[in-house]
N, C-alpha and C positions, 0 to 999 in steps of 0.2 A: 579135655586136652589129651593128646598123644604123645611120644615120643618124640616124632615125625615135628611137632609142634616147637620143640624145646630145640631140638636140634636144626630147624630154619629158622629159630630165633625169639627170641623173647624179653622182654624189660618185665623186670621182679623190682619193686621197690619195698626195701626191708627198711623197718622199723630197729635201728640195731640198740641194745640193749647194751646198760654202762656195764663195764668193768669186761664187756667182749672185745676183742680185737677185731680188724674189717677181715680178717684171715679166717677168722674161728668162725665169723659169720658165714660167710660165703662155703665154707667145707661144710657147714652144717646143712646149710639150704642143696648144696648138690649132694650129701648123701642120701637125703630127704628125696630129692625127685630122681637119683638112679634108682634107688629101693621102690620109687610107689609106678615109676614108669619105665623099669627096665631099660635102662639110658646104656649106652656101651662105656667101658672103663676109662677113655679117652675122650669122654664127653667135656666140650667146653666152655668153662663159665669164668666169669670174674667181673670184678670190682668197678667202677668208676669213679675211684675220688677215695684216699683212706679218712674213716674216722678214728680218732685216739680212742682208745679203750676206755676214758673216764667220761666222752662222750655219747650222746645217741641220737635218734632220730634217722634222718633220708640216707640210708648206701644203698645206691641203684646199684643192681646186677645186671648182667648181659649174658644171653647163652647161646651157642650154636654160631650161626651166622651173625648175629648182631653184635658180638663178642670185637668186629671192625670199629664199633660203633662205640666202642668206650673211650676213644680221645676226643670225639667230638660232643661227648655230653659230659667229658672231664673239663672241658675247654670251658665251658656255659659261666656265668658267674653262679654265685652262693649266697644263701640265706640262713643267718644263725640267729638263734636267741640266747643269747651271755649275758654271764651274771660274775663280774669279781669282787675281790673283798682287797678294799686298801689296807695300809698299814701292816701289811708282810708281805712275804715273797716266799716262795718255794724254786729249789733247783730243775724242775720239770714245768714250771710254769702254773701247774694246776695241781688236784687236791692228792697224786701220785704219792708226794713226800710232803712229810709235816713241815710247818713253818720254822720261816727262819728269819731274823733281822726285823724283829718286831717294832715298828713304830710308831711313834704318836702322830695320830691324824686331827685331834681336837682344833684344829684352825681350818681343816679345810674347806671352805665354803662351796657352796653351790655352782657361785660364778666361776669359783677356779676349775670348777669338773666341766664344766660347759665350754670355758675358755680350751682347755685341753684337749679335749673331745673335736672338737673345729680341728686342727692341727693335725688330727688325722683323715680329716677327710680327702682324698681326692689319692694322690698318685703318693704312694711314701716310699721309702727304705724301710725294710724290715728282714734283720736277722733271725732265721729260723731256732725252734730249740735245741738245744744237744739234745735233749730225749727228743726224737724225732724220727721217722721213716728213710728220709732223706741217705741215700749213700753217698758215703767217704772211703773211696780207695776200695771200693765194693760191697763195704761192710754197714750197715745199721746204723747211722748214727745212735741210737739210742743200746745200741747193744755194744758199743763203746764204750757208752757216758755208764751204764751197768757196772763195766768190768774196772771202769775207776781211769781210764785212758783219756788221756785232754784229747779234747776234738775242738779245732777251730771250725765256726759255720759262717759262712761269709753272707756279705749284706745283697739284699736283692730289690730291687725294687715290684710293687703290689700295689694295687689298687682297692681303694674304701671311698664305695658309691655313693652310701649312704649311713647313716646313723642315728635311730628313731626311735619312738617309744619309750624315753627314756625315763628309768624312776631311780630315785635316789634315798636308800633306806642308810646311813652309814652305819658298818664300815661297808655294807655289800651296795655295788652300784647294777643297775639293768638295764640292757638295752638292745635290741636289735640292728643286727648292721649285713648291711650287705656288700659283697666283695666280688673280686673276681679271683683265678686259678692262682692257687699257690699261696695264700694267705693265709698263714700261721694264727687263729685267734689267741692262742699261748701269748705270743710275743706280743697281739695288742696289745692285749690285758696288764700286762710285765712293763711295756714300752708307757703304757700309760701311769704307770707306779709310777715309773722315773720321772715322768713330764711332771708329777704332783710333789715329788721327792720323795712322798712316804712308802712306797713299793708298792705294789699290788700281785694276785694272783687269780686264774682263773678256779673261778668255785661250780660252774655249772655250765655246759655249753650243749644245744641241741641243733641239727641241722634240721632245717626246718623247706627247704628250697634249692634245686638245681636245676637252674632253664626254667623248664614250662612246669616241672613236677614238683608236685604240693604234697609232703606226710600228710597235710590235714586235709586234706580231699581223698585218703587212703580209708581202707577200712581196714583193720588191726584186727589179726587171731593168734589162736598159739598156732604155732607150726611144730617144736620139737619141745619138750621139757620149759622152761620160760623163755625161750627165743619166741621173739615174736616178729612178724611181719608184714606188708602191707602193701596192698595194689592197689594202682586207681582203678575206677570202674568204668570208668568213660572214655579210653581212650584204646586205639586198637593197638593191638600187641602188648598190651599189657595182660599181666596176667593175673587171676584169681582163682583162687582154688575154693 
């Protein structure tokens, strides 16, 4: 690979690691290749799709020219594999902040998580979280919900393809589900506390699929300190180092 290479463009599919932000990632990978391929200061890269910092797995990159190409592979639908735990709730949705609103789950049956489960399939309403990316009035929703400032997030409608694989250990439930742009797994996992009464929170979420790109058809190395990342091999423009 050249310069030349990075700068008429490229898909990087990184492997993002919990507790990084899709920001930290993506500065990490372009310091990484201005340093190994003397890129110019102005060199451009970014994101397709944010992952929350307590998740990991598929954040495609885009650099150079392909960089036009990041609404049309934001656009794609989405593959996660989630994991929550009923009988609490947290203010972020997921494992951010300690639990809150502890409740007894001892009734809940099988059929009622099935039953629930169904009720999201297809086209829903679903409000985003206040910890969230999403700007309000130009600012961060989550860098609001931080500074202790009420943020109203309005309801939106999203789409849930599907919903599979599912295993049922209580309190933690798993499942794979597929989506399209703009689906919040926070607010499932949350929305589906409510639908059961007892609360729920996300405990584990991996992106696993956007469009045609598979993490698990990637091959995973270190690239900087524990950041890891990952290319498919088979496909052109893709990259591997």
């Amino acid at each position: 690979m050249t310069s030349t290479d990075f700068l008429e463009g490229q898909i990087i599919l990184l492997d993002k690691p919990m507790d990084w932000t899709s920001f930290q990632a993506v500065n990490k990978l372009k310091y990484k290749l201005k340093n190994e391929f003397d890129l110019p200061k102005k060199f451009k890269i970014g994101h397709a799709g944010t992952l929350d910092p307590k998740a990991t797995g598929l954040l495609i990159v885009c650099t150079g020219k392909f960089t036009k190409r990041i609404s049309e592979i934001q656009d794609a639908p989405k593959e996660y594999l989630v994991e929550l735990k009923i009988g609490a709730q947290t203010i972020s949705y997921d494992t951010e902040h300690p639990e809150i609103e502890i409740t007894d789950f001892s009734e809940i049956t099988e059929a009622q998580i099935l039953e629930t489960l169904e009720k999201f399939k297809g086209e829903i309403m679903q409000t985003p979280p206040v910890f969230s990316a999403l700007k309000i009035e130009g600012n961060r929703a989550y860098d609001l919900a931080r500074k202790g400032i009420e943020v109203e997030m309005k309801s939106r409608p999203t789409t849930i393809n599907y919903i599979n694989n599912l295993e049922i250990n209580l309190p933690f439930i798993s499942f794979t589900v597929g989506c399209s742009k703009g689906t919040y797994i926070r607010s499932l996992a949350h929305d589906i506390g409510q639908d059961l009464g007892v609360g729920a929170y996300l405990t584990k979420l991996r992106r696993s699929k956007i469009g045609d790109y598979l993490v698990e058809d990637s091959s995973a190395e270190i690239l900087v300190d524990d950041f890891k990342f990952a290319t498919l091999e088979s496909r052109e423009n893709i990259v591997k180092f």
